[in-house]
N, C-alpha and C positions, 0 to 999 in steps of 0.2 A: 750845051757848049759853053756860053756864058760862066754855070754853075762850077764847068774844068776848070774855065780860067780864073774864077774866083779863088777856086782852091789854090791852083797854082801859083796867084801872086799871095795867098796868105801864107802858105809853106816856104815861099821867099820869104819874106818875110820874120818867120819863125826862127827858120833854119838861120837867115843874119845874122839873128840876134844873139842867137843859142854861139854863133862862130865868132862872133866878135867879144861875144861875154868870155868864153871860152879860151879866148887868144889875150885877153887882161895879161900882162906879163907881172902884174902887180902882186892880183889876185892868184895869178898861178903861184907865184913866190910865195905869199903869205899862206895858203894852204900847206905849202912845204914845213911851214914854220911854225902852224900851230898844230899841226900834229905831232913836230916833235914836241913842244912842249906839252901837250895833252899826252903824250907818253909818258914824261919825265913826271909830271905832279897829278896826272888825273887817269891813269890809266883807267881808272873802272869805275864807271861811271853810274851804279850803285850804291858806291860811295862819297864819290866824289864827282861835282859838276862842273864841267866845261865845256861849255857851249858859244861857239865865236865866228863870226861873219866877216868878211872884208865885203863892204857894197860901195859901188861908185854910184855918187850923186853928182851931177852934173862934171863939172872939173874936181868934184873932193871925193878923198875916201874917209868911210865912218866903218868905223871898231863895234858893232853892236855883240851884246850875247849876254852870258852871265855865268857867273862862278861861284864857288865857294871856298877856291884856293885862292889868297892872295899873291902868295910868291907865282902861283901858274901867272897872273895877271903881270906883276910884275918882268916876271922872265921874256912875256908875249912883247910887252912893251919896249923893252930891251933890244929885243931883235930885232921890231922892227924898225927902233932907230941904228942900228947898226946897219941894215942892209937900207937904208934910207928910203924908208915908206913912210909918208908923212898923213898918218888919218885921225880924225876926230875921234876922241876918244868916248864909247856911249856904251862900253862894256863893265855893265853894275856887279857889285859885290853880294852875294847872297849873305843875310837875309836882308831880300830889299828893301829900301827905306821907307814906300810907299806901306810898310806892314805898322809901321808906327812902333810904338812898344809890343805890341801883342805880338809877340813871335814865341808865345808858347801853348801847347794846346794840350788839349787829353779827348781821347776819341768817345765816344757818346752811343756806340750800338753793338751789340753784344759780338759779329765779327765785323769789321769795316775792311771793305777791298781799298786797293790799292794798285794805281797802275801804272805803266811805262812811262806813260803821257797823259797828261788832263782833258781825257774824252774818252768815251764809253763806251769805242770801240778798239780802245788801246790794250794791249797784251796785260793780264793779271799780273802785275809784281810780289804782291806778300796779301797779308793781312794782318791785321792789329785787336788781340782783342779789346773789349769795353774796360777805358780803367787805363788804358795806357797812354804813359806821358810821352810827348813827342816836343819836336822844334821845329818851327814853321821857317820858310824860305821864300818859300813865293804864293803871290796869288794870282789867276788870270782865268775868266769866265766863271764861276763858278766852281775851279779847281784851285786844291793847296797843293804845293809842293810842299812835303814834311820829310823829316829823319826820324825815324823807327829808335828807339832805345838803342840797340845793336849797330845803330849808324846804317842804315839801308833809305834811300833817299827816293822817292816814287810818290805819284800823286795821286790825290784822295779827293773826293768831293767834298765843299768845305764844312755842308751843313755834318756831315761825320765828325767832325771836331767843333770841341769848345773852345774859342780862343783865349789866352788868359795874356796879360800881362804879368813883369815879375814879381809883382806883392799877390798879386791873385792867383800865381802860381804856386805860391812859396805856402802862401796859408792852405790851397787845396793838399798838397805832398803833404802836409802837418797834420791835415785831418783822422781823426779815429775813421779807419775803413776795415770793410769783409773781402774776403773771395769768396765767392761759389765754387764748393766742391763736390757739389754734382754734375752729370753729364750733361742735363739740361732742366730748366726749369723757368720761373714767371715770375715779372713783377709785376703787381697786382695794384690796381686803385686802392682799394680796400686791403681788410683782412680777410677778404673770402675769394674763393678761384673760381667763382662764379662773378666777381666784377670785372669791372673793364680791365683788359691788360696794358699794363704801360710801357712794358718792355719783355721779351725774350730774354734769358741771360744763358750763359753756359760755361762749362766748368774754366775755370781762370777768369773770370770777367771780375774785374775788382770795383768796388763800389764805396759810394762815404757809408759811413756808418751813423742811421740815425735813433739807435738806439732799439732796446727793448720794445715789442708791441706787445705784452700777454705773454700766452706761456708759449706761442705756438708762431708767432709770426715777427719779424724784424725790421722795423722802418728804416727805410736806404734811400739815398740820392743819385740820381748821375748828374754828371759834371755841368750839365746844361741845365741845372737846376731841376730837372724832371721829381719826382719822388713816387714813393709808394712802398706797398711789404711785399716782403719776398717771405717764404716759409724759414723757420728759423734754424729747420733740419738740414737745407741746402747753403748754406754758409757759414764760412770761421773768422772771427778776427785776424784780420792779414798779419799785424804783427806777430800771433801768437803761431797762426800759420808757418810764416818764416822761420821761426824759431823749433819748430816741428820736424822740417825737410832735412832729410838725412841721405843724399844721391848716392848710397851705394850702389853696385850693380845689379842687386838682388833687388834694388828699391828702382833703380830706370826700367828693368826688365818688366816688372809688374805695373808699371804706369803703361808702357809701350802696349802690353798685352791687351788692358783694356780698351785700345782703338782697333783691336781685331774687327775688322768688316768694314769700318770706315771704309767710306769710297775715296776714290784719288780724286784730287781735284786741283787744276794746274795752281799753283800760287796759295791753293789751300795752309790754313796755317790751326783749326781749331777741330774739334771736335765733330764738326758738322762735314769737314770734308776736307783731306791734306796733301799736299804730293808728298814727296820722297823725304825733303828735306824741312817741308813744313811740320812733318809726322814726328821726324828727329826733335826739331825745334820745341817743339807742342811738350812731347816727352820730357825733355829735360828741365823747360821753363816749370810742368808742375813738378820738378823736384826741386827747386830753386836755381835754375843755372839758366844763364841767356848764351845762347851760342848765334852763331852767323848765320843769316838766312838761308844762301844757297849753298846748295852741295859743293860746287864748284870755290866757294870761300870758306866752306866749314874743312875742306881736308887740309887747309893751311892751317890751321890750328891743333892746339893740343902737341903731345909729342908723335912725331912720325913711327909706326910699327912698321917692324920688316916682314915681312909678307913674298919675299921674292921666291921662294922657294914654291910655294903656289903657283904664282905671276908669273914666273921666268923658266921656270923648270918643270912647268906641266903635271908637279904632282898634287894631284887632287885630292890630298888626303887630309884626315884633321892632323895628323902629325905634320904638315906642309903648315899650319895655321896654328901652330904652337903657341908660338909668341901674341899672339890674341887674346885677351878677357874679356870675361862680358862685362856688358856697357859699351866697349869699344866703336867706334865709327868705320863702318868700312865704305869703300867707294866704289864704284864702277863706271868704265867709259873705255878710252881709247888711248893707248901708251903713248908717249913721244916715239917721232922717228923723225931722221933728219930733216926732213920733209916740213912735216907737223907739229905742232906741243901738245903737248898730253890735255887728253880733256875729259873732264867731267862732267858724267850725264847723272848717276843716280847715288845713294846712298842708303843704307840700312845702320841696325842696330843690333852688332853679335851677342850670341845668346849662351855660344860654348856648344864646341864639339860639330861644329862646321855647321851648326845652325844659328840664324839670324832672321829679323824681322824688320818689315818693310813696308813702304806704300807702292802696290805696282799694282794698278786697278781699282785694288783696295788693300788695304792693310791686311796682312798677310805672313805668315810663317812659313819659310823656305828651308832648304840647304844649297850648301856648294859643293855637297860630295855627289861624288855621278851615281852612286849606286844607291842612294836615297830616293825612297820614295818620293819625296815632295822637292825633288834636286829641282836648282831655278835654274831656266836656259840659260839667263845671260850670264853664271857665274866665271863664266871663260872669259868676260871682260872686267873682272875684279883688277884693279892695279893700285892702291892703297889703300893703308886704312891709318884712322888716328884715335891717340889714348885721351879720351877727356876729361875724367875723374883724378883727378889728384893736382890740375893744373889751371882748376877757374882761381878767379883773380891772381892770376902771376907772369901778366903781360904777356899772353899768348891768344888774346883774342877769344877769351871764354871767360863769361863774365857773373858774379852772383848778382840775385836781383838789386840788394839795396846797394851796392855800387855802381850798377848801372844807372839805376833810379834818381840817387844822387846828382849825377854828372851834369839833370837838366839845371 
């Protein structure tokens, strides 16, 4: 009995709180207000962070959160001296000042996760292979918040990165470095694969370059100072690399093809394991071209193909998919209707002739014609596709590596 009425005056209790917080006509207003403006300046939050509280302390209200739009900040501000909410302002600007100069990094392990939120039961967001430069934003427990080259903004654990400052930046991006172009391989204490390993690497992983070791082996650094050799067979000078990569279709198509069997893996972005869009991304970074992470930002890019004749009119033929080349991005999900907006769930990589290849389980070679043998069920939810080949660097959000690389 006792134990009822305990509950029942702490449920009072609860319940008060929960109806009195609830009834804030303050806080109800100010929610009104920052989601319009998280509409206006921060819709996707991917890219862009807005993150903002109204809490009452005693008789005051306080502004906490953090951003990395100033004008969103500004605009929040604005409003809510217009509608005359007077609160303490404790809403910081990314990157925050507690980072000191070191707000730039480069990742340290041959894939590094990345996730929603800074904890290790937070949803996978991307991944980053070794070698890759980043911008740091936040830190808090043992999590960085970073931006991805591509602008993809998701937390990392911090020991994954190197911190650098800007001189220490500037002289790592100058340094003579390799890539690994094999699918996987060792970096060794020694000169023999019989010593201690100092790191895993795998193909894209970019590394300093410390020169010749003999006829057969390569001294390399990572960015955390690590060192050791890797075989000399499994890496090229990045520069000369770059100056190699030729992204025709015939050249995305045979990169793609070698992830045949790769398993899907949510947030996957390497060789060891990709989703849909990580698989696309993978593909094109080894022909020199950095695209958006998710499916759902990669079909904004590039020039839009018409495809309706497919999508709209039910005919499932390659002559329905004319207007198509290989290389092409095509997408799949669920159309707009008045109701809903169009969404995007998965993406491939066309191949010609109503076949395409894909992450769905595992990297894979489909078609979207019904009378094929290897027809994919969901091809009935194909609803655009985009042209990426003839439109990196020409402000459409597809970008070549050393412009990207530049921009830190």
């Amino acid at each position: 009995m006792k134990k009822a009425l305990l509950f029942t005056a702490i449920s009072a209790v609860i319940f008060g709180s929960c109806c009195n917080q609830s009834s804030d006509a303050t806080i109800e207003k100010f929610n009104d207000i920052q989601k319009g403006v998280k509409t206006a300046f921060a819709p996707d939050g991917r890219s862009k962070t807005f993150e903002t509280t109204l809490e009452k302390e005693g008789n005051t209200y306080v502004l906490r959160g953090v951003t990395t739009e100033k004008e969103a900040k500004d605009s929040l501000l604005k409003a809510l001296e217009t509608n005359n909410i007077k609160a303490q302002d404790s809403l910081f600007m990314l990157p925050c000042a507690k980072l000191g100069d070191k707000i730039y990094g480069v990742t340290t392990q041959s894939v590094v996760n990345f996730r929603t939120s800074g904890k290790y039961s937070a949803e996978s967001a991307t991944q980053a292979m070794m070698g890759t430069p980043v911008k740091l934003l936040q830190k808090k427990g043992g999590w960085t918040r970073a931006i991805t080259p591509e602008g993809y903004i998701s937390w990392v654990t911090s020991g994954s990165i190197q911190e650098m400052n800007q001189e220490e930046y500037n002289k790592y991006m100058a340094a003579p470095k390799v890539i690994v172009t094999t699918k996987y391989t060792t970096i060794y204490e020694d000169m023999s694969d019989k010593s201690q390993m100092v790191s895993d690497a795998v193909w894209g992983n970019i590394l300093l370059d410390l020169g010749d070791a003999g006829i057969y082996w390569r001294k390399v650094a990572i960015a955390d100072g690590r060192t050791g050799f890797i075989p000399q067979r499994d890496v090229q000078n990045f520069d000369k690399w770059l100056d190699s990569r030729n992204p025709t279709a015939d050249n995305i198509i045979a990169t793609a093809k070698q992830f045949i069997g790769v398993p899907y893996m949510w947030g996957g972005t390497s060789i060891k394991a990709v989703d849909c869009s990580g698989f696309c991304k993978s593909t094109y970074f080894l022909n020199g071209i950095i695209l958006a992470r998710d499916a759902s930002q990669q079909c904004h890019t590039g020039d839009n193909i018409d495809i309706s004749k497919y999508v709209n009119d039910s005919t499932y033929t390659v002559e329905a998919l004319s207007n198509l080349k290989k290389g092409d991005l095509i997408f799949f999900g669920s159309k707009a209707t008045p109701e809903k907006k169009e969404r995007v769930t998965h993406v491939g990589i066309y191949i010609g002739e109503g076949i395409f290849i894909h992450s769905a389980t595992k990297v894979r070679i489909n078609s979207l014609i019904p009378t094929d043998e290897n027809y994919y069920s969901g091809s009935t939810r194909l609803i655009r596709a985009s042209r990426i080949l003839g439109n990196v660097d020409k402000g459409k959000d597809i970008w070549s590596i050393p412009s990207m690389y530049k921009q830190n």
